[in-house]
Residue, then its C-alpha position, 0 to 999 in steps of 0.5 A: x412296844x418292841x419288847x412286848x411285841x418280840x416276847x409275845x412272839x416267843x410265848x406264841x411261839x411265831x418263830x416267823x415273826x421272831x425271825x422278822x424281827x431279828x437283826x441278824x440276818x438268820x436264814x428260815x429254813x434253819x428253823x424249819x425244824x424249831x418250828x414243826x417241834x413247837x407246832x401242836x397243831x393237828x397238822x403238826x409232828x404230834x399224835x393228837x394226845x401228845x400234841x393235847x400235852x405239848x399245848x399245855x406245856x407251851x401255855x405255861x410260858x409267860x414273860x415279865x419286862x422289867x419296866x425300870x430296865x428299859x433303856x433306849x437311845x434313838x440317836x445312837x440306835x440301840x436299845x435292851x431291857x431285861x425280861x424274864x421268861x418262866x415256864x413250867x418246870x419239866x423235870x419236877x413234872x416227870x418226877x411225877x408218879x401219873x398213870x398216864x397223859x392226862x394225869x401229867x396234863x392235869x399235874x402240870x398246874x400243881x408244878x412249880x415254874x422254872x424262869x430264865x432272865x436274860x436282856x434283850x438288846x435292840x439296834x433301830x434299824x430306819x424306824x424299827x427296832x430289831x433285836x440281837x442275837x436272835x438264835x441265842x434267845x430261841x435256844x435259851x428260851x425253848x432249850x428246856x422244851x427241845x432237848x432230851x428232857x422233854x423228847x425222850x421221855x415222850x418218844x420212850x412213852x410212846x413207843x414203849x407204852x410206859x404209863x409209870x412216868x416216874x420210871x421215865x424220870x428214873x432213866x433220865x441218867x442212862x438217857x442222859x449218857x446215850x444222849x450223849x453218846x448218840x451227839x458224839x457219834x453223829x459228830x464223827x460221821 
């Protein structure tokens, strides 16, 4: 119940139950900006198109537990099972040649899913079980929906008014290096 519970928590993105659920003590207001990133609410970060697109992205998200992983010992307090997340694979999906947003939300069914397998390790905690390593999950599993493949091609979209996504799927290579370039530099300061 636990896992169910925890990997729910991921799909919906309800980083505030994530975070509740955790067995390091992590502080919230780090995820602050993990959660208004994973907000499409009208309230959010997103004009309402991109917010329509950052919806349908997200509700590609699905996990599976792999039932016979399932492994706990109430005496000793710990627990894992292994699960395997999938979602919608971003970069096929800005390879396509859509002439604008509701082309791609409409192309994101015909993409194949991408999938991350990883085991959840849990330590009860009185009568509850808490799950470890926490900030590790939330960045192998949103990784793919928060770093540059997603961001950039969106932000160049926007404010370049491209409507050729593939040319944006071209220039992964040039943003891929200012990326970098951008990450070094902000570590120098």
């Amino acid at each position: 119940k636990a896992a169910e519970d925890f990997c729910d928590a991921i799909v919906d993105r309800d980083i505030d139950t994530v975070l509740e659920m955790a067995e390091d003590e992590l502080n919230e207001e780090d995820f602050e900006e993990l959660k208004e990133f994973l907000n499409s609410d009208e309230n959010g970060v997103y004009s309402d198109e991109i917010a329509e697109l950052v919806t349908a992205l997200f509700d590609t998200m699905e996990y599976e537990i792999d039932e016979d992983s399932i492994k706990a010992d109430g005496k000793k307090g710990k627990g894992s099972v292994e699960v395997t997340f999938s979602f919608v694979d971003l970069e096929e999906l800005f390879e396509c040649e859509c002439e604008d947003l509701d082309e791609l939300i409409d192309a994101i069914s015909d993409v194949d899913t991408v999938d991350i397998d990883m085991k959840l390790e849990f330590v009860k905690d009185d009568d509850e079980w808490l799950v470890e390593d926490v900030e590790d999950i939330l960045e192998e599993t949103y990784s793919e929906f928060t770093m540059y493949s997603l961001v950039l091609p969106l932000s160049i979209l926007i404010m370049n008014q491209i409507t050729d996504l593939k040319a944006i799927a071209e220039t992964e290579t040039w943003i891929s290096s200012a990326w970098a370039m951008m990450v070094c530099m902000t570590l120098r300061m």
